[in-house]
DRENGUTI-753224 format. One record per residue (C-alpha): residue in three letters; x, y, z. Coordinates in steps of 0.5 Angstrom, whole numbers, padded with zeros to 4 digits, always signed. Layout:
N
ALAXYZ;...
END
This chain:
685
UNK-0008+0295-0381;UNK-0004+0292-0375;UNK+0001+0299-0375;UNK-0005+0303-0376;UNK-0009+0300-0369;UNK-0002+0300-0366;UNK-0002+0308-0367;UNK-0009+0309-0365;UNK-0008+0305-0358;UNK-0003+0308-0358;UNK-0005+0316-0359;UNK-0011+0314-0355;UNK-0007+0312-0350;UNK-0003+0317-0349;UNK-0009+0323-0350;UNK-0012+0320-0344;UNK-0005+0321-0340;UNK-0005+0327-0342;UNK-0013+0328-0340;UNK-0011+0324-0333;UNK-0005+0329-0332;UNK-0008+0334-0333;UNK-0014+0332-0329;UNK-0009+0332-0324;UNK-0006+0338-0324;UNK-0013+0341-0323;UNK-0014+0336-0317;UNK-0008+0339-0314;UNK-0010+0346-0316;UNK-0016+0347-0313;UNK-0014+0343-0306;UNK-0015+0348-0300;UNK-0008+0347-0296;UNK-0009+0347-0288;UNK-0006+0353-0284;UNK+0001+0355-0285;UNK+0002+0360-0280;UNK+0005+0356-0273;UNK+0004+0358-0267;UNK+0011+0359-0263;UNK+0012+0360-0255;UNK+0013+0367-0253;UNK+0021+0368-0253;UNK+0024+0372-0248;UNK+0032+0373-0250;UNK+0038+0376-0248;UNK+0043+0382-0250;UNK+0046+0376-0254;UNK+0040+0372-0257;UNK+0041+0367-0251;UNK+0033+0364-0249;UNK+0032+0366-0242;UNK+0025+0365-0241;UNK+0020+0360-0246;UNK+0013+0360-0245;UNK+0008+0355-0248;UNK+0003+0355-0254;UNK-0004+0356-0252;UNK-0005+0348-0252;UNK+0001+0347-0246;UNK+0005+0345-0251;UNK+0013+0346-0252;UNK+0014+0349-0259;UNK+0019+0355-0260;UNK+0021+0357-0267;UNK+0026+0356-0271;UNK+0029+0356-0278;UNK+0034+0351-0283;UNK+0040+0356-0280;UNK+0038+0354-0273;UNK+0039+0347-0273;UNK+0046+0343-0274;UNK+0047+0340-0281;UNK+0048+0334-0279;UNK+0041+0333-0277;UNK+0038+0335-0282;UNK+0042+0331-0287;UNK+0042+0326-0282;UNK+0034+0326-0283;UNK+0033+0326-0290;UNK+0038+0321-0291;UNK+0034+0317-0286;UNK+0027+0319-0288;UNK+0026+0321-0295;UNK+0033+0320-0298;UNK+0030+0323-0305;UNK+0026+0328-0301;UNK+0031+0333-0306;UNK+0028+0331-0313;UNK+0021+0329-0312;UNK+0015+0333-0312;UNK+0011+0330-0306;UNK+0010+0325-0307;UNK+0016+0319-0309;UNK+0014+0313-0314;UNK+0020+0309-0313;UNK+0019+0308-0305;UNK+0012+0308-0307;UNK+0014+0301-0312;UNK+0018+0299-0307;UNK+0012+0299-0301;UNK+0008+0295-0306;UNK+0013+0290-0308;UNK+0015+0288-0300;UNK+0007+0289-0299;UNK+0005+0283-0304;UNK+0012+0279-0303;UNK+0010+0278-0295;UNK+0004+0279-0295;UNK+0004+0286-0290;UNK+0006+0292-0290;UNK+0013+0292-0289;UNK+0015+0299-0291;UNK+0012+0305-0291;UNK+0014+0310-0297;UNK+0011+0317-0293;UNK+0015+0322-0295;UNK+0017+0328-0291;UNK+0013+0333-0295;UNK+0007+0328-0293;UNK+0009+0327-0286;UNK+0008+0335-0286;UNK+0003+0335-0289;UNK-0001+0330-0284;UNK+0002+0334-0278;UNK-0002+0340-0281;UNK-0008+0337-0281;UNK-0007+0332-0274;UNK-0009+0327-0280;UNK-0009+0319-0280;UNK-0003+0316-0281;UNK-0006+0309-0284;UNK-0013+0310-0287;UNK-0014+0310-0295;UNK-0017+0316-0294;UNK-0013+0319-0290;UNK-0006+0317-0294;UNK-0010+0319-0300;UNK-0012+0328-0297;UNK-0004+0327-0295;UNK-0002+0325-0302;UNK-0005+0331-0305;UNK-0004+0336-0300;UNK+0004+0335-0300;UNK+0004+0335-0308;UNK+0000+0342-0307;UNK+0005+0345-0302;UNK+0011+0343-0306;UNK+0007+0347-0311;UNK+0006+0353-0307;UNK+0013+0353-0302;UNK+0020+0351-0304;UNK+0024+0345-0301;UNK+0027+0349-0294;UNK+0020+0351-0293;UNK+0017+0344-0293;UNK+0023+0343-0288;UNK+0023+0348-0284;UNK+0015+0346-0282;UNK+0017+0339-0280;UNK+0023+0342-0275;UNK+0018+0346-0273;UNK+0011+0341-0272;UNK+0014+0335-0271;UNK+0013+0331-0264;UNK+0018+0328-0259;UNK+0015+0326-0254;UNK+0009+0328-0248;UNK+0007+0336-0251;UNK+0015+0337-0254;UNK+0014+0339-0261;UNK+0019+0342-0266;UNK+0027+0340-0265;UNK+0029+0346-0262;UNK+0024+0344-0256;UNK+0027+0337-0257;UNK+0034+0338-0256;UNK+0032+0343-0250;UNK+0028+0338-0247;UNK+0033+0332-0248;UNK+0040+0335-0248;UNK+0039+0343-0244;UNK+0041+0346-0251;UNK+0040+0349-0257;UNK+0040+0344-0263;UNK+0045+0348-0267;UNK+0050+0343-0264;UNK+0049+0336-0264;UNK+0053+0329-0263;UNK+0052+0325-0268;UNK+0048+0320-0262;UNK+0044+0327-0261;UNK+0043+0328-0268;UNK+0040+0320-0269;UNK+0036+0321-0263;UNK+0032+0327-0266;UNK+0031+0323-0272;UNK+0027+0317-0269;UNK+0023+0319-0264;UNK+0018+0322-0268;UNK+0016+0316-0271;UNK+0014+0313-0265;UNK+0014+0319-0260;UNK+0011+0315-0254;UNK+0014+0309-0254;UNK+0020+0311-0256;UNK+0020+0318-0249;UNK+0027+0317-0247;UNK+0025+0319-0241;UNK+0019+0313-0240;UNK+0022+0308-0245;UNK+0030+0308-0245;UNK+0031+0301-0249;UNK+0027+0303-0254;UNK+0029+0309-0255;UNK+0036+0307-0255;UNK+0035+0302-0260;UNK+0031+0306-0265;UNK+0037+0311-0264;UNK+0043+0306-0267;UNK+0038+0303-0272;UNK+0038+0310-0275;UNK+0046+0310-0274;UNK+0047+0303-0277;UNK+0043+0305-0283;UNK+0047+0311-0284;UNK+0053+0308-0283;UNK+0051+0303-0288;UNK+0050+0307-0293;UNK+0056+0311-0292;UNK+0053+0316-0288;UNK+0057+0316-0282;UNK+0063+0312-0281;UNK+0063+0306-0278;UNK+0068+0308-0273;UNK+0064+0314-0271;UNK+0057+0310-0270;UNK+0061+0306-0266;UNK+0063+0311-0261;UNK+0055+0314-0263;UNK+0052+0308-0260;UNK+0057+0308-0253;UNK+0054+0316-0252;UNK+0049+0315-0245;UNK+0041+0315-0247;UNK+0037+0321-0243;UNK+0033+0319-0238;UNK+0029+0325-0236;UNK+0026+0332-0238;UNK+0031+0338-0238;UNK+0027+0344-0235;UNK+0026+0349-0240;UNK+0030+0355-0238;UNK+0026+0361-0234;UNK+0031+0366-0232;UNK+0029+0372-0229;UNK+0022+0370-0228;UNK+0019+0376-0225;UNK+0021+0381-0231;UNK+0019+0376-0237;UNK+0012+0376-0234;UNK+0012+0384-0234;UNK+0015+0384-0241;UNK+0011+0379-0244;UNK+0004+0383-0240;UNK+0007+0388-0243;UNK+0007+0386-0250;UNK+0002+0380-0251;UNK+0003+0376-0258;UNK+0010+0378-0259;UNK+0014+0372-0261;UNK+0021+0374-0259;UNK+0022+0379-0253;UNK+0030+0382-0253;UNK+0033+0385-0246;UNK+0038+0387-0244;UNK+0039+0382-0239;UNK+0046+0377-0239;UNK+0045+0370-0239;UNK+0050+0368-0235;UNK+0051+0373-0229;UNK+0042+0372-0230;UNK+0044+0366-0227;UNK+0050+0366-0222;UNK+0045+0372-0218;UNK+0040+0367-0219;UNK+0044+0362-0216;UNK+0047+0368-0211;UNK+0040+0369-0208;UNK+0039+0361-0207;UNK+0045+0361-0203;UNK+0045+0367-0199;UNK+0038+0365-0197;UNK+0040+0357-0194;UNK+0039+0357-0187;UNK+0035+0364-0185;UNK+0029+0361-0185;UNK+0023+0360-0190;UNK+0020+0367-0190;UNK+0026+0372-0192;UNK+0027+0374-0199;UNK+0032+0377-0203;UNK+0033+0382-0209;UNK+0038+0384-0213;UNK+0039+0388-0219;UNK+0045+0390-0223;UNK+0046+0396-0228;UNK+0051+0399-0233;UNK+0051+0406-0230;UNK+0054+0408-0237;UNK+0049+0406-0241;UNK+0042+0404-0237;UNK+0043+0397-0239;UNK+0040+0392-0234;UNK+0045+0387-0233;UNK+0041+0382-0228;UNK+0034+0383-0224;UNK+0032+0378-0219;UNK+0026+0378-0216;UNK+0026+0374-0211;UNK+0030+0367-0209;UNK+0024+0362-0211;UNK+0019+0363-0216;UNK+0015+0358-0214;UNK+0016+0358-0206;UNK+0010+0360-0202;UNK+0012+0361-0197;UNK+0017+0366-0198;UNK+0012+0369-0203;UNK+0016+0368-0209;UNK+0012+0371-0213;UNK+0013+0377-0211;UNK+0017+0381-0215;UNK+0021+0385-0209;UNK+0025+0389-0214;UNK+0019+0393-0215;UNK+0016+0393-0208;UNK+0015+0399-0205;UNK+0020+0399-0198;UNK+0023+0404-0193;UNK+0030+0406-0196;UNK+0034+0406-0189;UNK+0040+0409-0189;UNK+0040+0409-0195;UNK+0038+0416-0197;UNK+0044+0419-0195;UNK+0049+0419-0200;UNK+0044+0423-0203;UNK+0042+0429-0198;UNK+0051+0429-0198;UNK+0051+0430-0204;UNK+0046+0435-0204;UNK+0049+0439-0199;UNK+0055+0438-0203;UNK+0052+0441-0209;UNK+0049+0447-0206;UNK+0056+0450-0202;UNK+0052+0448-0196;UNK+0059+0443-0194;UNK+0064+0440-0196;UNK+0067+0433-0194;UNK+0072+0436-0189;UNK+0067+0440-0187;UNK+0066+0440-0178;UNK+0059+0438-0176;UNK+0057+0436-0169;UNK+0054+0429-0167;UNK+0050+0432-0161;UNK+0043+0430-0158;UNK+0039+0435-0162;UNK+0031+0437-0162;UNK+0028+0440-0170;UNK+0022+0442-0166;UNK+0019+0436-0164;UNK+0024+0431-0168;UNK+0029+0428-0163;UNK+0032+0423-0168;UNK+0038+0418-0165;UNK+0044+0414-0168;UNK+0042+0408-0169;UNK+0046+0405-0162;UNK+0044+0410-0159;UNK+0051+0414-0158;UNK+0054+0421-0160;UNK+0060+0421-0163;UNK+0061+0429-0161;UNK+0065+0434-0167;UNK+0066+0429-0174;UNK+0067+0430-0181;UNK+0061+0430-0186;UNK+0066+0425-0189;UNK+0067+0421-0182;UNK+0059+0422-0181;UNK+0057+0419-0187;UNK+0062+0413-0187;UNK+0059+0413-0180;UNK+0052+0414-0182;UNK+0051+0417-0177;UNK+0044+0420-0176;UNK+0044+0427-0173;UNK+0049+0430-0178;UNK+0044+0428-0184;UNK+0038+0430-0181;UNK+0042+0437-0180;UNK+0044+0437-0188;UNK+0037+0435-0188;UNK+0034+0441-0185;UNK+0039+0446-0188;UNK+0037+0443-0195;UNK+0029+0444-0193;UNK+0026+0436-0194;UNK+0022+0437-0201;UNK+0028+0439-0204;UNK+0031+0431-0203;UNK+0025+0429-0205;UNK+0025+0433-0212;UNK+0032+0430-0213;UNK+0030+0423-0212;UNK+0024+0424-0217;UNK+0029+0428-0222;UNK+0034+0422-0221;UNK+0028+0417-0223;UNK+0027+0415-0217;UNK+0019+0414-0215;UNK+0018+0416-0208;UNK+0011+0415-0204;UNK+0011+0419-0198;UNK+0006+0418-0192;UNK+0002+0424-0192;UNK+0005+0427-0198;UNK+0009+0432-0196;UNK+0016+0431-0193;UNK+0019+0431-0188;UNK+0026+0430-0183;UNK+0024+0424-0183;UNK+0025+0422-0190;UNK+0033+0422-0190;UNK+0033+0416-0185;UNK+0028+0412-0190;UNK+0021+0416-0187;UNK+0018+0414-0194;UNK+0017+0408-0199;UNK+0021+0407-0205;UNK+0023+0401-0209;UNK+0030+0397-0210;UNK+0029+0398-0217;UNK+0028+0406-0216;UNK+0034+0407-0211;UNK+0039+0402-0216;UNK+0036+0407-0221;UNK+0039+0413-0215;UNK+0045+0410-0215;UNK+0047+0410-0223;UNK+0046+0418-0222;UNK+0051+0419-0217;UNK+0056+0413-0220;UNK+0054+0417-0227;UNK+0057+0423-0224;UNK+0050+0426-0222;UNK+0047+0426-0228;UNK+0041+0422-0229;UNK+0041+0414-0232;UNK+0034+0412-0234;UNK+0035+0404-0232;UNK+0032+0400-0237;UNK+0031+0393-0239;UNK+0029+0392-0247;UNK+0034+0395-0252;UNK+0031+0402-0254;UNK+0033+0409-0254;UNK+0034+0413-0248;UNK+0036+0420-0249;UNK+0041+0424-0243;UNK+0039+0425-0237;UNK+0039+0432-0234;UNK+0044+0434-0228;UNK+0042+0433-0221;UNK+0047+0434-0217;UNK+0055+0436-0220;UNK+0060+0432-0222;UNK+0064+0435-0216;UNK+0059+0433-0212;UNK+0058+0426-0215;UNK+0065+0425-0213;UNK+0066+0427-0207;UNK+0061+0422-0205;UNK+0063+0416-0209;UNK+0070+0417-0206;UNK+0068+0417-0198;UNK+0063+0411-0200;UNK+0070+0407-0203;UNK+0072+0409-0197;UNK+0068+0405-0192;UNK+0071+0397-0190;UNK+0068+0392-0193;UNK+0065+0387-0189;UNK+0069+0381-0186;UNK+0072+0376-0191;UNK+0070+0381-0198;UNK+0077+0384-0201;UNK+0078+0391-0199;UNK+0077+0393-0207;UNK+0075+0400-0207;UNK+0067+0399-0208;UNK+0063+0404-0207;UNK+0057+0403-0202;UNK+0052+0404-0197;UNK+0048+0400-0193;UNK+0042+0401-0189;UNK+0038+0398-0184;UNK+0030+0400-0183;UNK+0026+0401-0177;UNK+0024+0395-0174;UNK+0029+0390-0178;UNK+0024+0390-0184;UNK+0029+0392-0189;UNK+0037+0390-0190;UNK+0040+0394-0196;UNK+0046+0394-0200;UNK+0048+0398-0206;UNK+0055+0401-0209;UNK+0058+0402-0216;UNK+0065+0402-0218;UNK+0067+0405-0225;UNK+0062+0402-0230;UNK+0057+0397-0225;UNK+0051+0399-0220;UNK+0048+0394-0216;UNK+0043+0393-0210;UNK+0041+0388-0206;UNK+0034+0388-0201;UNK+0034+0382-0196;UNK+0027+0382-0191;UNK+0020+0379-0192;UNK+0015+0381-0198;UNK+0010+0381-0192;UNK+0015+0387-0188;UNK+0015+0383-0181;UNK+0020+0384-0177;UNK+0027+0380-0179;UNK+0029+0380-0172;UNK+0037+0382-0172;UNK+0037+0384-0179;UNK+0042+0389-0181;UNK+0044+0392-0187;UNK+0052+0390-0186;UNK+0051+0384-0184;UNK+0046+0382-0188;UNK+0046+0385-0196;UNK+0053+0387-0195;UNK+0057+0381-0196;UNK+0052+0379-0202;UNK+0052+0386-0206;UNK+0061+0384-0205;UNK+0059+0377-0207;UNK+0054+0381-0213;UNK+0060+0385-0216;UNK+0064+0378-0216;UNK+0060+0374-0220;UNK+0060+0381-0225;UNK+0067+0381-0227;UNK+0074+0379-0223;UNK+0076+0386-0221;UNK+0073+0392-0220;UNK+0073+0398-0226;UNK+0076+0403-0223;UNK+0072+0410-0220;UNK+0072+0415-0224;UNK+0078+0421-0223;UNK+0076+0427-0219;UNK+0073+0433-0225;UNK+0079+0439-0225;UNK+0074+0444-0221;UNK+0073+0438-0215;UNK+0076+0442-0208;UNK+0080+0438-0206;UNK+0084+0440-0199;UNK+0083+0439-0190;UNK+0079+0443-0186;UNK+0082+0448-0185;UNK+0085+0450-0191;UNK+0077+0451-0193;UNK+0072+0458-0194;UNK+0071+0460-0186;UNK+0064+0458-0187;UNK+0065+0451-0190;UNK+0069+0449-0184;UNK+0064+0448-0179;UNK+0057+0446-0181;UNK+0052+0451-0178;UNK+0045+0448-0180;UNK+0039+0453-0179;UNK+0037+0454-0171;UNK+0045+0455-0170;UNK+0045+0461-0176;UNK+0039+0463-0172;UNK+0041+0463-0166;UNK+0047+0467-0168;UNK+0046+0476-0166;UNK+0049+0480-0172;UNK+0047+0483-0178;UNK+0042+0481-0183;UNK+0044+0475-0188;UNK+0048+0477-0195;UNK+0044+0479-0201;UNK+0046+0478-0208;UNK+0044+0485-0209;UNK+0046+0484-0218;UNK+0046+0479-0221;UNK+0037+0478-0220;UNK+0035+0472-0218;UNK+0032+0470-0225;UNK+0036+0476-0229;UNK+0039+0474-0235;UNK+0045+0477-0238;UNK+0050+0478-0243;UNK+0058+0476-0242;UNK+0062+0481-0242;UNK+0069+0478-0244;UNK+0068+0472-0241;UNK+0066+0475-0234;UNK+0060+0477-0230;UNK+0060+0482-0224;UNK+0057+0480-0218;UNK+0055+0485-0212;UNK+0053+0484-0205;UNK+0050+0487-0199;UNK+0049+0487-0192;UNK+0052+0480-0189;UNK+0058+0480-0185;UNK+0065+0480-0188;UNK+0070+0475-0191;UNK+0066+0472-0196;UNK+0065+0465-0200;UNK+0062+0465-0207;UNK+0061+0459-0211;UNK+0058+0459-0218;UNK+0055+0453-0218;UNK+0057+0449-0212;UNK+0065+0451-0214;UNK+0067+0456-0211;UNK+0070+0463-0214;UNK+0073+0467-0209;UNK+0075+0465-0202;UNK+0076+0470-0195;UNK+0073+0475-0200;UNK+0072+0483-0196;UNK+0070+0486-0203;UNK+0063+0487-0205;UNK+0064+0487-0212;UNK+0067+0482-0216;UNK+0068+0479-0222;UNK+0068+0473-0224;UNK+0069+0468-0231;UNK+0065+0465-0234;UNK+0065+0458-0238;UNK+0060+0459-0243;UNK+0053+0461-0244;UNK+0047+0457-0240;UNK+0044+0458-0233;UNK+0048+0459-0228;UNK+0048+0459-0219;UNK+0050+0464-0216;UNK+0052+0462-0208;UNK+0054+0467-0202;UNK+0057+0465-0195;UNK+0059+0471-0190;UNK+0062+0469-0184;UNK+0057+0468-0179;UNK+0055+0463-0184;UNK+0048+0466-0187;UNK+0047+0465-0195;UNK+0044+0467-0201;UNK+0042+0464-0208;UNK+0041+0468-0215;UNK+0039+0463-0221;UNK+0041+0467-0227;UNK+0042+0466-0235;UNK+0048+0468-0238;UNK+0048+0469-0246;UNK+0052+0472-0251;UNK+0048+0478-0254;UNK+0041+0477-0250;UNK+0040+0483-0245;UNK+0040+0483-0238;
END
């Protein structure tokens, strides 16, 4: 009888185990987990994934997202080792750590141990529940074994990195290891790694910042702990504790702020924001900008920007100097306000003219007093230089000449070339004119470094862009040829005093009334600009492009790379050769009033091909034929030209390939004509 009431009780007590277990299981079935989504500060990163910019969560707190991958194993071992050594095994909850709470608690009258788990510190942080209520440790019980139901180990770890408090509004290791040691928790030493493990414990009174001693303290006891159980070496604890305590807040990183605030406007709630940009040169022009600044004053600003012309990429963009300095207007983003240009427009009417067969950079030009009606510009010291080549004009930047290739070119043709270059140009009245090529209009430092890349790329278009997405080719705004030969005088021009005279192609510009200094120039693969002034456009009292911007855009490619890439080598159909060895009418430029004021026949006609025929190749040739016009003539098929001192009127010319294609005459009294023609291989004309 005895052996029978022994397996009774023994029966019921094992039904009502399995009865509570299975009780159990539904009571962790049924628990309504918090929120697992967190919510992480928007990123802004660089081409390689290094942060440039963090913002905080809606409540002001630093919390940047991260993952296991993210964060040195030794913190991680170290944190399990600490806080929940059997964290791998248990199922939320550890019973023997529980035991032995208990035992301590009845041995010494207290609480001396706690035996929280790290799945339940997660779960408290999700629910910013209590930490010693019954209640409280009741509802963490049951979440933490409802979430290792639901999610594995890494997850479970993954959200405590992520939620755990170090100290003011810092959440989450990697805002912590930003915060305490200014870098990413990928690599941490053995003291770092300890640190991060105690401060969430008591995240205030432990603040390295506010309580050093403390923090100090909770520190080597995690190491002594560690070193004890064979966690770290003793030898390594040692030289652990010798490392220094932070004692102040690291400032999270906020390079380039200007262009963070657009691209996050931009797309708002995104996590993470890739760029273009590089980290490290970010911050060396960064800290150009401050430097170039010390001592001008507290009212000028700066911008600079650098781009790889080969590909659009945006290398580095500064806004201005401070971000945060009122009185320097920092907050404006002077990349992207609209100013005047200067001289900085004349690199492009050059190579217009260039393109156009109007000139040639050995061509004769006269630098004398001129009117246009009643336009009468100056140089800018105003003095004459007399008969100068168009390469010495712009080296020069002299004024007369490129209002005369202006006039020549007609001023809404530059303007068509800026906006075809990409480059958004604001012109007072709305229609251009004469006055535009020496800055008589509003364009922005991004659009004019946007122009430069054109001309460095050899006059095709290179859409400039900030964020790693697909820009397709640009068209042709002017001919490699032309390009080049622009490129190749602007590498010419003396550097500013102290700068190495390493072939850097450049222009400088001054606006009127010294608002304005500019510098921009490219070499083989970079472009880069530099605007000096202030936002408000006051004056700036002997400013000059030169002197100002010049030295800057020098330093600039300095900090890019150790030497210059090397500009490109002339196209196969550049001409190349001096003055007098150039077509009659290209060796003294004869701008629209002297062509006027020359008696004689009427101009040259293009009487076959039409302007706007197309026609079939025939062989690889076409036939040109002229009228009226004085003899020799010039031709040139898209700026190159195709026959020199010509006194036929009929001729035949090869053609490369199919397309479009510009025909050029010039006579000798310096008259022209132009026909646009489309050439194919069966089409008719």
């Amino acid at each position: 009888m005895r052996a029978e009431r022994v397996l009774f009780a023994l029966a019921v007590a094992l039904f009502c185990i399995g009865a509570a277990r299975d009780g159990i299981d539904a009571w962790i079935d049924r628990t309504d987990l918090p929120s697992l989504a967190i919510e992480t500060g928007t990123e802004v990163r660089d081409r390689h994934g290094d942060l440039l910019r963090a913002y905080v969560v809606g409540d002001g707190r630093w919390r940047l997202a991260t993952g296991l991958d993210a964060v040195d194993p030794t913190y991680v071992s170290m944190l399990i080792a600490y806080e929940d050594k059997r964290f791998r095994r248990h199922a939320g909850a550890d019973p023997w750590a529980i035991l032995r709470a208990g035992a301590d608690a009845v041995l010494h009258g207290g609480v001396r141990s706690g035996a929280s788990t790290l799945t339940m510190q997660v779960a408290r942080l999700l629910e910013d529940g209590p930490t010693g209520a019954w209640g409280g440790k009741l509802r963490q019980l049951r979440v933490a074994l409802a979430l290792e139901r639901r999610l594995g180990k890494d997850a479970i770890l993954t959200l405590y990195l992520n939620r755990a408090p170090f100290g003011g509004n810092i959440e989450g290791v990697r805002a912590a290891a930003l915060t305490w040691f200014g870098k990413e928790p990928r690599r941490l030493t053995p003291a770092q790694a300890a640190l991060l493990v105690a401060l969430p414990q008591s995240p205030e009174t432990r603040r390295p910042d506010r309580h050093p001693a403390m923090a100090r303290s909770a520190r080597d006891r995690v190491l002594d702990r560690l070193a004890g159980a064979g966690g770290l070496s003793p030898d390594a604890a040692i030289a652990a504790k010798r490392e220094p305590i932070p004692t102040e807040r690291r400032a999270f990183p906020a390079l380039s702020p200007h262009l963070a605030d657009r691209l996050t406007g931009d797309a708002p709630g995104a996590p993470v924001i890739a760029t273009t940009l590089e980290r490290p040169l970010q911050g060396a022009l960064e800290s150009l900008a401050r430097q170039a600044l010390r001592g001008r004053g507290d009212r000028l600003s700066i911008a600079i920007m650098v781009a790889d012309h080969t590909t659009g990429d945006i290398l580095a963009q500064v806004g201005s100097a401070d971000y945060d300095n009122d009185p320097r207007q920092g907050f404006v983003d002077m990349t992207r306000a609209l100013r005047s240009p200067g001289s900085t427009l004349k690199p492009l009417v050059y190579g217009l003219a260039f393109d156009r067969g109007l000139a040639h950079p050995e061509t004769l030009i006269d630098d004398v007093p001129t009117a246009f009606g009643p336009y009468a510009p100056q140089n800018f010291d105003g003095q004459f230089r007399g008969t100068v080549r168009l390469r010495e004009a712009l080296q020069m930047s002299l004024n007369i000449p490129v209002v005369k290739l202006t006039e020549a070119l007609g001023p809404a043709r530059l303007t068509d070339a800026l906006r075809r270059a990409g480059t958004d140009v604001v012109v007072p009245g709305g229609r251009p004119g004469l006055a535009v090529a020496l800055g008589g209009a509003g364009v922005t430092l991004e659009g004019m470094v946007q122009l430069y890349a054109t001309l460095a790329n050899g006059g095709r278009r290179v859409d400039l862009r900030a964020t790693p997405d697909t820009v397709a080719p640009g068209a042709a705004v002017i001919s490699p040829e032309a390009a080049w030969h622009v490129g190749d005088i602007l590498s010419g021009l003396a550097p500013p005093p102290g700068a190495p005279r390493n072939g850097l192609a450049y222009k400088t510009g001054t606006s009127y009334g010294h608002r304005d200094a500019w510098a921009i120039g490219w070499d083989g693969r970079h472009v880069a600009g530099v605007w000096m002034g202030r936002p408000d456009g006051t004056p700036v009292p002997g400013a000059f492009g030169g002197d100002l911007a010049a030295p800057v855009l020098f330093q600039t490619f300095a900090r890019i790379a150790p030497t210059l890439t090397p500009l490109a080598p002339p196209p196969p159909a550049t001409l190349m050769t001096g003055t007098a060895d150039l077509p009659a009418p290209l060796r003294r430029f004869r701008g629209p009033a002297e062509i006027r004021s020359q008696a004689g026949s009427p101009p040259p006609v293009i009487a076959f091909p039409p302007d706007g025929a197309r026609m079939r190749i025939d062989k690889g040739q076409l036939t040109i034929k002229l009228r009226d016009g004085r003899a020799p003539f010039t031709i040139l098929a898209d700026g190159v030209p195709v026959a020199v001192q010509s006194t036929e009127r009929e001729t035949r010319i090869d053609v490369a390939a199919p397309g479009y294609i510009t025909l050029s005459v010039i006579d000798a009294a310096g008259k022209s004509a132009r026909s646009q023609v489309r050439l194919d291989d069966t089409g008719g004309g």
